[in-house]
matplotlib code that plots the C-alpha trace (Angstrom):
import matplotlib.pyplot as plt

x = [24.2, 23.9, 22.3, 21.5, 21.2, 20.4, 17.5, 15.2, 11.6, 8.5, 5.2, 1.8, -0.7, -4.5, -8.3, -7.6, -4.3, -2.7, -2.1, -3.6, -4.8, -4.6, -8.3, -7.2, -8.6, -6.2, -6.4, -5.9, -2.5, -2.0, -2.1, -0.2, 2.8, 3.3, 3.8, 6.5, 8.0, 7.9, 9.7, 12.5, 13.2, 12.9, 16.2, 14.2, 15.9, 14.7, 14.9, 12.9, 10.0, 10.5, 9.6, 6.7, 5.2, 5.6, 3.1, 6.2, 7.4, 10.8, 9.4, 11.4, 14.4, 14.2, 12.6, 15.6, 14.9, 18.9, 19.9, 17.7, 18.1, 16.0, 12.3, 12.3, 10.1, 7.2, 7.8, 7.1, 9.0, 12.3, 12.1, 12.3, 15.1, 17.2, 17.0, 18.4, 22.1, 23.4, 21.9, 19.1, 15.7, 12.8, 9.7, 6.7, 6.3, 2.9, 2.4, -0.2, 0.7, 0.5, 2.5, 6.0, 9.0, 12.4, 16.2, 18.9, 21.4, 24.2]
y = [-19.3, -16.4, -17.1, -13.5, -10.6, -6.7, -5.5, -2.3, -2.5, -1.1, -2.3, -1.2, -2.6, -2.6, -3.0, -6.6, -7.3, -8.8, -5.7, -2.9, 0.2, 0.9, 1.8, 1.5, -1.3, -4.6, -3.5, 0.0, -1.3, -3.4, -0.6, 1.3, -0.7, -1.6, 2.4, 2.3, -1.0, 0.5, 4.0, 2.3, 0.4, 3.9, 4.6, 6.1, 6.3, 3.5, 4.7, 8.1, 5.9, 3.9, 7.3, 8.5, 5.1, 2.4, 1.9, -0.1, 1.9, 1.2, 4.5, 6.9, 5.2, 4.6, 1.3, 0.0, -3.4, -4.0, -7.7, -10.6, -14.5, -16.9, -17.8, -13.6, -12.8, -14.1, -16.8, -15.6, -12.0, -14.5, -16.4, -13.3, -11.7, -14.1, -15.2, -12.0, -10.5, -7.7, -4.5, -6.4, -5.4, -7.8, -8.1, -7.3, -9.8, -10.7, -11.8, -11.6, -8.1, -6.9, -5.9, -5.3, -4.7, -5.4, -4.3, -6.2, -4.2, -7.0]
z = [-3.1, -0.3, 2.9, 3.4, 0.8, 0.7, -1.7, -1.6, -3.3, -4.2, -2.8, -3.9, -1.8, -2.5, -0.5, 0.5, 0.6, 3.8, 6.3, 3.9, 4.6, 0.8, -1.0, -4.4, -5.8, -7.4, -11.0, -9.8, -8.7, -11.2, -13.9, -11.4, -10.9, -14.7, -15.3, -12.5, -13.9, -17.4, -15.7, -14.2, -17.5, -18.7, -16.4, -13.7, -10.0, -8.3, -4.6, -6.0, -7.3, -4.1, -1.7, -4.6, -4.7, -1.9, 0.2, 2.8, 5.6, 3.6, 1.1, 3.5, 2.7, -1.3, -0.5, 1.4, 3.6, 4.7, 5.1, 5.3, 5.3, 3.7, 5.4, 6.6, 3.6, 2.2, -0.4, -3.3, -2.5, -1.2, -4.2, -6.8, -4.3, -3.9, -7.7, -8.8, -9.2, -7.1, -8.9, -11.1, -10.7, -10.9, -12.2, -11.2, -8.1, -6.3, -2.7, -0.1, 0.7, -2.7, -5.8, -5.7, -7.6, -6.1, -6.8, -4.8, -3.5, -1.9]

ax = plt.figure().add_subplot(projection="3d")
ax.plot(x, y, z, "-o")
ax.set_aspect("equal")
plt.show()
């Protein structure tokens, strides 16, 4: 198993989650985030939804977070990461911060 992998993602955050500035309410996002899960099953670019959507400083760069090691994410985010394949894309994941969707890269 890899001690450190590369993934991009897509976070949509919402009033209350952990570090938010976001005023959208949870269902808001919710609804939200299945329409970009449903567009990049669609084929949609990933890293072009990333820069619409993400509310993660990442958006810039299509979502891109570089290389990270186990316990440098939030669990639930680290789990779904690290459980993929270089160039899957997850589900829609939930953690403290909010709702996102990631695609490992290496």
């Amino acid at each position: 198993m890899a001690d450190q992998i590369n993934a991009s993602h897509i976070l949509l955050m919402y009033a209350g989650s952990e570090r938010s500035s976001a005023t959208r309410s949870k269902a808001d996002a919710q609804t939200q985030i299945a329409d970009i899960e449903k567009q990049l099953r669609d084929g949609a670019d990933f890293a072009a939804l990333a820069r619409q959507h993400s509310d993660c400083g990442s958006a810039q760069s299509g979502g891109d977070l570089g290389g990270f090691g186990r316990g440098q994410m939030v669990k639930g985010f680290e789990d779904a990461a690290f459980a993929l394949d270089v160039g899957d894309t997850s589900a829609v994941v939930e953690t403290p911060f909010g709702f996102h969707i990631i695609h490992r890269t290496g």
